[in-house]
C-alpha positions, 0 to 999 in steps of 0.5 A, a space after each residue: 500500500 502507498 502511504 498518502 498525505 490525506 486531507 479530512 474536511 469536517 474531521 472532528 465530526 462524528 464520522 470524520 474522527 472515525 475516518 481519521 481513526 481508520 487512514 491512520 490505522 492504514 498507514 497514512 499521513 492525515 490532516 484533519 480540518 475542522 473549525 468545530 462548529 458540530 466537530 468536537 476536540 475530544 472526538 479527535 484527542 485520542 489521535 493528536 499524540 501521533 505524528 502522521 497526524 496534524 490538526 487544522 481549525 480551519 472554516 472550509 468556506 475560506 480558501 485553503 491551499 495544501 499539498 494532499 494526495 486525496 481530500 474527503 471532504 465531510 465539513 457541513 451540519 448534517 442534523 436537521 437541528 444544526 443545519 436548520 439552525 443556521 440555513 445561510 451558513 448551511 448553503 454557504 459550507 455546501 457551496 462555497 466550501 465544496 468550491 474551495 475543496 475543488 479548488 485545491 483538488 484541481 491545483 494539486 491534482 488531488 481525487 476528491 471523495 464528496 460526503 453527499 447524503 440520502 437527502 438529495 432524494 427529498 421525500 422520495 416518490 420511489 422506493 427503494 432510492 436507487 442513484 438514478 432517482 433525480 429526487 422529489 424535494 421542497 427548494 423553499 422548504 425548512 430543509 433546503 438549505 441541507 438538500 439543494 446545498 448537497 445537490 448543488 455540490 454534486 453538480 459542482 463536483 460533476 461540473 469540476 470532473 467535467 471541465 477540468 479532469 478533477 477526479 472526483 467521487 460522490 458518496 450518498 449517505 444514508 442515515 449513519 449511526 455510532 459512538 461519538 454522536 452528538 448527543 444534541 445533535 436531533 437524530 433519531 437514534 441519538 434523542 432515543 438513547 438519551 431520552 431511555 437514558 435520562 427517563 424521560 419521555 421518548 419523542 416519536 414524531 408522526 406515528 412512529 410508522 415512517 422508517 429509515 435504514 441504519 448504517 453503522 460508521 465502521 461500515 460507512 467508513 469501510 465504503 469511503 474507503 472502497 469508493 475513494 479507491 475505485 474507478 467509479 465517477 458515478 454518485 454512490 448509495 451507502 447506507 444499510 438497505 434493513 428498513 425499520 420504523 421508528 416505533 421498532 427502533 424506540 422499542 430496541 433502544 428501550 430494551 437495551 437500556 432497560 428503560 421504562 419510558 413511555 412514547 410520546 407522539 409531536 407532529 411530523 416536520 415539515 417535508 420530512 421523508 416518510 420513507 427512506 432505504 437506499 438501494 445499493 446494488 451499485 456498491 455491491 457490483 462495483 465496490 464490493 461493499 455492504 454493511 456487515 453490522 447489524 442494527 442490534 448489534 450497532 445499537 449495543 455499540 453505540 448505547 454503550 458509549 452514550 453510557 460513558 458520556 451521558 453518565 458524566 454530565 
């Protein structure tokens, strides 16, 4: 294996310190950049004491210029709670810091891995989401800033590839899980395990019936890795095709925690996907990847990190 000065955008977040984590493990030179808006600094403390590895507090939306082999690029707000927060900052980090990523792809000949995500495809009309799917979402809606920012850096990452020989490759993220997660962070399987964890009333919005697929970091990881590597030019679903409602997996996490908390229905938000797998037989065929953790087995993971964390506040 050739040893690569590896650029990480985003990556005190929760799946860029696990990425780091991984090139580390691999044998490569890693710079992690992040200006720790969602990241945070003890996601990565664990890792400072290496010497292939170099911290950077660095805004992706202000130029950089650094000599790197491959850049994946993982800097934005992926929650709907911290992207909704500050919309404006929301598009700016899509747009302008995936310009600034292809940027210095171009200058240095670096091949450039975009973290898309699953919500491109809106509350989709096709079930399950195959990459093929153009996507049925609101561009005026509380979560456009997060939908049509992400579109919006596909179609730069394409254009880039298209004009100027970029190498580029598109991943779709499909709801990931994990140790590290933010604990505030708004997502279903965070709220969950810290609401069976504190005793308090389990949050299910709508009627529990919509459903989602959960893939755990260590197989997304895995997926970042098969895609940067690979031929493919073509965006990518990554995700876990199990598909599970949101009642099930309040009942799971209740049972590993042993919690007596009791459901709580609050309305649907707006333009939130009622359905979402994602089909990944491009994954299967041309990186050879699928997720090998299962849910279960994922939950047990993660519940015992929150544990550690949600014990000591």
């Amino acid at each position: 294996m050739t040893q690569k000065r590896i650029l990480v955008t985003g990556g005190a977040g929760f799946l860029g310190s696990h990425l780091c984590e991984r090139l580390l493990q691999l044998g490569h030179d890693v710079i992690c950049l992040d200006n720790f808006f969602t990241g945070r600094r003890q996601n990565i403390a664990h890792l400072l004491d290496n010497r292939a590895f170099e911290l950077v507090r660095h805004d992706i939306c202000e130029p950089l210029t650094l000599e790197v082999d491959e850049v994946f690029h993982l800097a934005c707000p992926a929650s709907p709670i911290h992207y909704q927060k500050n919309p404006v900052r929301t598009i700016r980090t899509c747009v302008q810091g995936t310009l600034n990523v292809l940027d210095l792809a171009r200058e240095v000949r670096a091949r450039v891995l975009i973290a898309s995500t699953s919500e491109v495809y809106g509350d989709p009309l096709e079930h399950p989401q195959l990459e093929s799917y153009w996507g049925h979402v609101n561009p005026i809606g509380p979560r456009a800033c997060y939908d049509e920012g992400k579109r919006c850096a596909e179609a730069l990452a394409v254009s880039y590839a298209r004009q100027y020989g970029v190498g580029v490759r598109i991943a779709r993220i499909f709801n990931t899980y994990g140790p590290r997660m933010l604990e505030n962070d708004g997502r279903v399987v965070s709220n969950f395990i810290v609401q069976c964890l504190r005793g308090e009333s389990i949050t299910i919005f709508g009627n529990g019936k919509q459903t989602r697929s959960f893939c755990y970091v260590d197989d997304l990881v895995e997926g970042f890795l098969r895609l940067m590597a690979s031929p493919e030019e073509q965006p990518v679903n990554l995700g876990n095709p199990g598909e599970f409602t949101m009642l099930e997996l309040a009942e799971k996490i209740r049972k590993l925690t042993n919690s007596k908390s009791m459901l709580v229905e609050r309305p649907l938000p707006v333009d939130d996907p009622v359905r979402r797998r994602p089909d990944i037989s491009r994954a299967i065929e041309r990186l050879d990847w699928q997720p090998k953790i299962a849910l279960d087995e994922g939950l047990k993971r993660t519940v015992a990190d929150f544990q550690r964390r949600v014990s000591a506040t």
